[in-house]
C-alpha positions, 0 to 999 in steps of 0.5 A: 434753739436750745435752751440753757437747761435742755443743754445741760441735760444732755451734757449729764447725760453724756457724761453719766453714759461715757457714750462719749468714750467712742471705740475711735477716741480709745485707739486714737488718745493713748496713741496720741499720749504714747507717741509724746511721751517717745518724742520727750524721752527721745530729746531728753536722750538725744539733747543729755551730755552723758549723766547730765540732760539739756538743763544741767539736771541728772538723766533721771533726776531722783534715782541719782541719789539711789544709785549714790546710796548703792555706792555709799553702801557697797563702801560699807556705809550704808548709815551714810545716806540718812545723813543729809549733808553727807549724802549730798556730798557725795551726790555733788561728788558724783554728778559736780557741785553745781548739779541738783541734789536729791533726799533718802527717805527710805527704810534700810529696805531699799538698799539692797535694790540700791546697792545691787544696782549700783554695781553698774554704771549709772546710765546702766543701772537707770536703764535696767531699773526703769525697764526692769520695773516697767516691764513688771508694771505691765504684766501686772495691768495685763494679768488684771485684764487678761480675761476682759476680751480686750485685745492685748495690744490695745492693754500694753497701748494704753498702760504704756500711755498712762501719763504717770508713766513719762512721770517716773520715767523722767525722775528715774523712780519707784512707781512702776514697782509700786503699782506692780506690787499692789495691783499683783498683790490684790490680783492673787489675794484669792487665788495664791494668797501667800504669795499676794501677801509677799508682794504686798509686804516687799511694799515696805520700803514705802512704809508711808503705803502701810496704813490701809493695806493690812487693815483691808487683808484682815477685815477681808479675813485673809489670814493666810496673806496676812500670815505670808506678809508678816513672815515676809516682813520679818524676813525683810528686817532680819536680812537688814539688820544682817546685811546693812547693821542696826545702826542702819536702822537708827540712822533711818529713825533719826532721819524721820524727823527731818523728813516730816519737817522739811520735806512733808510739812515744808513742802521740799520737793514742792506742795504741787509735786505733793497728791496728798490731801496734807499737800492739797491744803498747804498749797491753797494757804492752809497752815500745818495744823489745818492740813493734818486736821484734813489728812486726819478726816480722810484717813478716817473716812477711808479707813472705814469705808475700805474696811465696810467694803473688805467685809462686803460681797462686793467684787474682789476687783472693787475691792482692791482698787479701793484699797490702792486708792486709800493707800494713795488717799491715806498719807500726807507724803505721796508725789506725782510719779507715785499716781503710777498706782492709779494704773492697776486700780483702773484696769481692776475697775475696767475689767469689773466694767467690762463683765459686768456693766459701768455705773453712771459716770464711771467711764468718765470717772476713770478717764479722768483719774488717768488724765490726772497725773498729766495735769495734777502738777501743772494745775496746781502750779498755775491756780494752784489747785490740788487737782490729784488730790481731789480727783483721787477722792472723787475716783475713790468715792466712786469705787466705794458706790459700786461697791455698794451697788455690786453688793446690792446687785449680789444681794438681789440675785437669789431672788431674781432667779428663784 
């Protein structure tokens, strides 16, 4: 018989190889994943009763009030969705006064999407945008691995499987969009550096994304991404102010309040819809004080190890799925579907894994961030425990050491072959 300890042994070492991730067990689970999330968005097609589901909720939920925003703003109101009551009004106008209503938290950046979406009808105009940005998801996970040897249909498989995928489906949102312009913008840093700094900036209708990502493009020295980014954003704002009026942009300062109030610090949507560590603490019973005191710490942390990194030898993979990853780990405002960001930082992971060898524990690691996002709401509804936080800051923790290790690694090669 085996003893307890021997066992355990055995376990570790399983478990640091990832010799359990068999080739069998990558084809069969996200073709397992895949096939539920096609069943669940099949009921939910076959079951709607036109722009309503089964449950009396909007087909795609969250982008009901984009494509209302798009609506106030083609009626030459694009203030009128900073406004809560107004834009619920016209929510319960569009979709009937008992239908779930749905807060803008955007900067004016985001009505133009909205607005030229909402030249369509609304099932139209959810159609073309999930597509659209799921179609730019893709290509994005499949320019990262492209040199990886793996086979391409094996990629889009597995990318299609993510979890956080049936997430952003089912609320209609941005994620897609967001993981596409991260993942592409730290693909191209090196190679096409001012067009990584456009992708990266066009990030700004997420401002709450905006903390790490110029600190890493400037202790990396990416002058020219960061020159590319600052014209983009400038751009950005001036065609704002042009197309939508100044007083878009107050009614957006005005709404700041409200939204840190209500929506971050009451927990709106739900502290177990939250990923963030702010959410992680006010979910177990900690008050507003001890969470932004722990959000605070993280920021610290991360702040400073990205920034030791950028400045390292470390790859350029490591680098930017660090980056991703801190940008998640740096806000107090980031929800479930917003983990679709995970998917680019474990295929720049997977391809710097596959050219150059996995660190211990590093497969298991990355298998489960991308089971986190299945599991991190019903867990943390159940315990509740914040399971996406926690294992983003582990994922985290673990890019940094093969950062560390890669630079070491870089570091020992002139030696080795002198």
């Amino acid at each position: 018989m085996m003893h307890g300890g021997a066992t355990s042994k055995i376990m570790r070492g399983i478990l640091e190889s990832g010799s359990w991730l068999s080739e069998q067990r990558l084809r069969v689970y996200p073709l397992m994943l895949l096939s539920f999330a096609v069943v669940a968005v099949a009921a939910v097609a076959t079951t709607a009763d036109g722009r309503l589901d089964a449950t009396g909720r909007q087909v795609g939920t969250d982008f009901s009030q984009v494509w209302v925003a798009g609506l106030e703003t083609l009626r030459g109101h694009p203030e009128e969705p900073f406004d809560v009551a107004r834009h619920i009004g016209e929510q319960r106008a569009e979709f009937g006064e008992k239908s779930p209503v749905y807060g803008w938290h955007y900067p004016p950046f985001f009505l133009a999407p909205a607005a030229l979406l909402a030249h369509l009808s609304y099932l139209r105009a959810l159609a073309v945008w999930q597509i659209a940005t799921l179609a730019l998801y893709l290509a994005a996970v499949a320019a990262i691995l492209r040199d990886s040897g793996l086979p391409r249909a094996r990629i889009v498989v597995t990318a299609l499987a993510f979890p956080a995928v049936l997430i952003n489906l089912g609320h209609g949102q941005n994620g897609f969009l967001t993981a596409a312009l991260l993942g592409g913008g730290f693909l191209l840093l090196e190679r096409r550096p001012h067009l990584a700094g456009t992708l990266l900036a066009l990030l700004a209708y997420k401002p709450q994304f905006g903390l790490v990502i110029p600190a890493a493009l400037i202790a990396g020295r990416h002058w020219r991404a960061v020159a590319s980014a600052a014209v983009t954003l400038a751009l950005m704002t001036v065609a704002t102010v042009a197309a939508f009026g100044l007083e878009s942009w107050v009614a957006f300062a005005r709404s700041l309040a409200f939204t840190r109030e209500f929506v971050i610090e009451q927990g709106a949507a739900g502290f177990e819809k939250i990923q963030s560590v702010f959410a992680g603490v006010r979910l177990i019973g900690g008050g507003v004080r001890t969470a932004y005191a722990a959000q605070a710490v993280v920021i610290l942390l991360a702040l400073a190890a990205v920034v030791l990194l950028w400045r390292s030898n470390a790859d350029r993979r490591i680098k930017g799925a660090a980056a991703i990853m801190a940008t998640l780990l740096t806000t107090p405002y980031c929800l479930d579907y917003d983990m679709m960001a995970l998917g680019p930082a474990i295929a720049l992971m997977t391809a710097h894994g596959v050219e150059n060898g996995f660190g211990p524990f590093e497969k298991t690691c990355l298998v489960l961030a991308f089971a986190a996002p299945l599991v991190a709401r019903p867990l943390a509804t159940l315990l509740p425990l914040p399971i996406g936080a926690l294992t983003m800051m582990a994922v985290f923790a673990l890019i940094v050491w093969n950062g560390r290790r890669d630079e070491a690694l870089a570091a020992s090669k002139p030696f080795a072959t002198a």
